[in-house]
N, C-alpha and C positions, 0 to 999 in steps of 0.2 A: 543254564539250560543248554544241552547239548543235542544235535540231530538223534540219535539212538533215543532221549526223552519223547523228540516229534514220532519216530520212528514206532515206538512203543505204544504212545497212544491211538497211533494207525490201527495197529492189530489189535488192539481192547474194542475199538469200532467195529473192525472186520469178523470179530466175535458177532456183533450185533446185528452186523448190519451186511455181511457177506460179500459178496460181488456188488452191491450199491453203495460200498462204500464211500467210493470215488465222490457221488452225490454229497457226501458229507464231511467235504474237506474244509469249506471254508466255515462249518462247526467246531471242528477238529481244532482251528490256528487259532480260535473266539478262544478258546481250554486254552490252549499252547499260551496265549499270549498273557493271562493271567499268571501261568507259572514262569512264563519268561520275567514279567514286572516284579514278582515277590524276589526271585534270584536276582535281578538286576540292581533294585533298590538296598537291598542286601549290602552290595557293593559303592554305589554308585546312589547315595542318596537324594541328590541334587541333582542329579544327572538329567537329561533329556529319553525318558524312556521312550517313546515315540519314534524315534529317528535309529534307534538301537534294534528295535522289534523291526521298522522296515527294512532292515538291513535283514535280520536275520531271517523273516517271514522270506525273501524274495532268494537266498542261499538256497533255505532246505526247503523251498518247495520245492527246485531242481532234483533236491535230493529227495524227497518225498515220492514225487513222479518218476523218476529211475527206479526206487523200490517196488511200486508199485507194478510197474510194465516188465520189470527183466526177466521174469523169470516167464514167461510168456513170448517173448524176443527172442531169450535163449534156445528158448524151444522150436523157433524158427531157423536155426543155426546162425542167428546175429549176434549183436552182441552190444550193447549201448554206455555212451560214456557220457563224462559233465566236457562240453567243447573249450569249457577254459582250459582242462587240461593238456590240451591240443597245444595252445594260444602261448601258457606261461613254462610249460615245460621244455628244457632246451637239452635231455637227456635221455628220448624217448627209445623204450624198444624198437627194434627193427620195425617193427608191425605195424606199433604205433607210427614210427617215421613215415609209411607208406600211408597210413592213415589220412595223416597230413597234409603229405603231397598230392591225392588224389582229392582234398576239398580245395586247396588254394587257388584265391583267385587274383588274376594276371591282371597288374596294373601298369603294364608298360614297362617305362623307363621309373617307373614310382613304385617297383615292387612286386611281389607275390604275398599277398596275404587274407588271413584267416576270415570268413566271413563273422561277424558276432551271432553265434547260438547258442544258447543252454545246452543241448543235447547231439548228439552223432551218434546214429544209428549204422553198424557198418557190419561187411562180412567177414569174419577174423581169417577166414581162411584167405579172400582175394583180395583182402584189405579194400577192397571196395566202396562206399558210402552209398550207402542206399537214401537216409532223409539224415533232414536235421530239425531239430524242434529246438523253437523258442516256446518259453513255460514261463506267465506272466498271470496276475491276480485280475488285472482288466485288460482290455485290447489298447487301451488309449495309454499303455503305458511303453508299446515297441513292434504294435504293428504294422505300421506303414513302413519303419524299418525293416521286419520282417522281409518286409514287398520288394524293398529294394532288392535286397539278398536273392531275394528266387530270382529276380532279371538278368545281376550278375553273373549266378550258376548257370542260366542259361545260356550265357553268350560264351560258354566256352564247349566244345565237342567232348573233353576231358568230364565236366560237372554238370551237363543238362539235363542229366538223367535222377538227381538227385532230388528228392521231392525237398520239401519245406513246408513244414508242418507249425502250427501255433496250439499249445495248450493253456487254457487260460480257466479260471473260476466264474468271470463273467461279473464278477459282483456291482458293477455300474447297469447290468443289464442290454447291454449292445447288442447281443445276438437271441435275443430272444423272438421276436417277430421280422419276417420277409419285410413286411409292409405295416409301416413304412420304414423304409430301409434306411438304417443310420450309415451315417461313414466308415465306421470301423467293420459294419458287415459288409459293406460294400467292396472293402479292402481285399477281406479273405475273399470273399466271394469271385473274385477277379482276380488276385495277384498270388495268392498261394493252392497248395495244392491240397489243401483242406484244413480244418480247425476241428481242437476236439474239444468241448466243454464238461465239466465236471461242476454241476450243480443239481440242485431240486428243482428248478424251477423245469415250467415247461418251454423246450425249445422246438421254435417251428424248424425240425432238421430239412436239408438239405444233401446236394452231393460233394456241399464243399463243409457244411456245419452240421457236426453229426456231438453227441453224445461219446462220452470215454469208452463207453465201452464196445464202440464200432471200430476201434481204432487197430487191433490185431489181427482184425479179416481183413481190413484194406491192406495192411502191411503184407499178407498173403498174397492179396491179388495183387501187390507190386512184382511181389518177386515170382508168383507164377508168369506175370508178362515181361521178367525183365532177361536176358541170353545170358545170364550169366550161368 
């Protein structure tokens, strides 16, 4: 099973199910992960399919969410990429080099380096970084890292301005209810610059916990408030 297969079955949904798609992703990987075991076993009869699926479920959600947003990004004059390519690529276009250099962050005598996030949102034209998004299936799997990240970007004049964003499915149910407040909503709610969830369930939103499909207007009113 290949991303284009995840990819494919996105839009058989988006047939059905239109703009709520989003709602219906962690339906979506229940499919996915059945045709990922028949392909897997295929190969790999003995194998550990479990360990195989979370690897690949935790890839192409990345990719899943990029398809999903770009073209709506784009329409914003941004432009969004996967941040490993940032991280592993040592042969970047000009653009991307400046990409780079306007996220890294200053560790002294210990370096300049990349913060860990799935996603960079940036302007192609000022190479600029607008956010970055961590994209993760529960909060409890890299959000209080996330937190760390935003502190960092902050403490430099260079990357304060860059939001930090968490997209997640929610499937432990963390952000479902204000009250009482678990730890992991406690996290966004105070350390980043907002979460967007993608599920059915109902979320008591917030101005930091909103629903996927709030997430292109805030991106507006970033860049309506931002001088660039």
């Amino acid at each position: 099973m290949k991303f284009d297969d995840v990819k494919n079955l996105y839009e058989k949904y988006k047939k059905k199910y239109g703009t709520k798609t989003y709602k219906k992703i962690s339906e979506l990987l229940i499919e996915a992960k059945d045709i990922h075991k028949k392909d897997f076993l295929k190969i790999k009869p003995n194998g550990d399919h479990e360990q195989s699926w979370r690897a690949f479920k935790g890839k192409n959600l990345e990719k899943l969410i990029i398809h999903i947003i770009v073209d709506e990004v784009r329409a914003l004059g941004l432009d969004v990429m996967n941040g490993n390519s940032l991280e592993r690529n040592y042969n970047l276009p000009t653009e991307l080099e400046k990409v780079k250099r306007n996220l890294v962050i200053d560790y002294g005598e210990f370096g300049m380096h990349l913060p860990d996030v799935d996603l960079v949102i940036f302007n192609p034209k000022s190479c600029k970084v607008v956010a970055v998004l961590s994209s993760k299936v529960t909060l409890r799997e890299r959000v209080a890292q996330t937190g760390y990240w935003k502190l960092k970007l902050m403490g430099s004049e260079l990357t304060k301005k860059i939001k930090v964003f968490f997209l997640t499915l929610d499937e432990d149910g963390t952000l479902t209810t204000k009250t009482p407040l678990k730890k992991g909503r406690a996290i966004v709610e105070e350390d980043l610059d907002g979460t967007y969830v993608m599920t059915e369930a109902n979320i008591e939103e917030s101005d930091k916990v909103k629903l996927l499909d709030k997430f292109i207007d805030d991106l507006k009113k970033i860049l309506e408030n931002n001088d660039e």
